[in-house]
N, C-alpha and C positions, 0 to 999 in steps of 0.2 A: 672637650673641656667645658663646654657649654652646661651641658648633662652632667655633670660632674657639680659645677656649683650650684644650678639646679634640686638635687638631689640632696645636697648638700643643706640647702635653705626648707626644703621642705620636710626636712630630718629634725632640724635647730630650731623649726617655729613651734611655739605651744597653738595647741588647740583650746582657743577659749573657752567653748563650748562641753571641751573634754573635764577644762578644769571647772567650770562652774559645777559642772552635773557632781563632780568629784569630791568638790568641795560641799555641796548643797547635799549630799547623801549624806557625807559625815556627819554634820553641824546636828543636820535633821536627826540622823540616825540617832547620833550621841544624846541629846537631847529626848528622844523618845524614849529611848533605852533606862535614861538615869531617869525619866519620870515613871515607867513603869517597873522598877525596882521598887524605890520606894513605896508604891501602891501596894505592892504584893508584900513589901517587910509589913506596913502596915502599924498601928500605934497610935498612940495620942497626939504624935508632935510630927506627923509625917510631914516631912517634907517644907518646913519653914524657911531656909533658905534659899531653894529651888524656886518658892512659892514667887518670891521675886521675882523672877523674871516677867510674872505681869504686866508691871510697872511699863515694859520696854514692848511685851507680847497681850494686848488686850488680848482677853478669852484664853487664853492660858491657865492653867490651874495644874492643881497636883494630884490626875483623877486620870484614869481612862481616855476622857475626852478629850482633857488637857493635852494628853500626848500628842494623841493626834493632830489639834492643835498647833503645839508645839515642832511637829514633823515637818508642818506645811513652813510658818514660819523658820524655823532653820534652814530650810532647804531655799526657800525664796534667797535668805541673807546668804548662806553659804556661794545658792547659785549666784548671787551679785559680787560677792568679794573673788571668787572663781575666774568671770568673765576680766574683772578688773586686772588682779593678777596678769592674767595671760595678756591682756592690751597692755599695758607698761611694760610687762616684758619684751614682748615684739617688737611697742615703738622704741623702746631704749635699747635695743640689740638692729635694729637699724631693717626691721622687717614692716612689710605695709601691709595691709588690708586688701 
């Protein structure tokens, strides 16, 4: 019975670390992805809304670089809200560390 709720609890826990990474690919991913579209359409006016995210990502831009950039930064934030996630999950489902 033991083995049973055991199993049980390590079935039910999230993995913070699964979700950060999870989340931090996305964020990242998404984020490179829509800055190197725009690069490639290309234009007068590339990219002006996007260009915002500066404001919140020094060294960001709407270039090549920028992505890259932008990769590292999403993935960091991604990975923090990820880790976060799975800890309130755990402590409020009544799981410990």
């Amino acid at each position: 019975m033991d083995q049973d709720i055991e199993l049980s609890h390590a079935i039910q826990r999230l993995n913070e670390r699964a979700w950060g990474i999870a989340l931090g690919l996305m964020l990242g991913g998404g984020l490179f992805l829509a800055t190197l579209i725009l690069v490639l359409r290309g234009g007068p006016n590339i990219g002006a809304h996007l260009g915002l995210i500066a404001v919140y990502f020094p060294g960001y831009s709407v270039s090549f670089l920028g992505s890259l950039v932008g990769f590292i930064y999403g993935f960091v934030l991604g990975y923090g809200v990820g880790r976060v996630v799975g800890l309130v999950y755990n402590r409020v489902v009544g799981f410990t560390s």
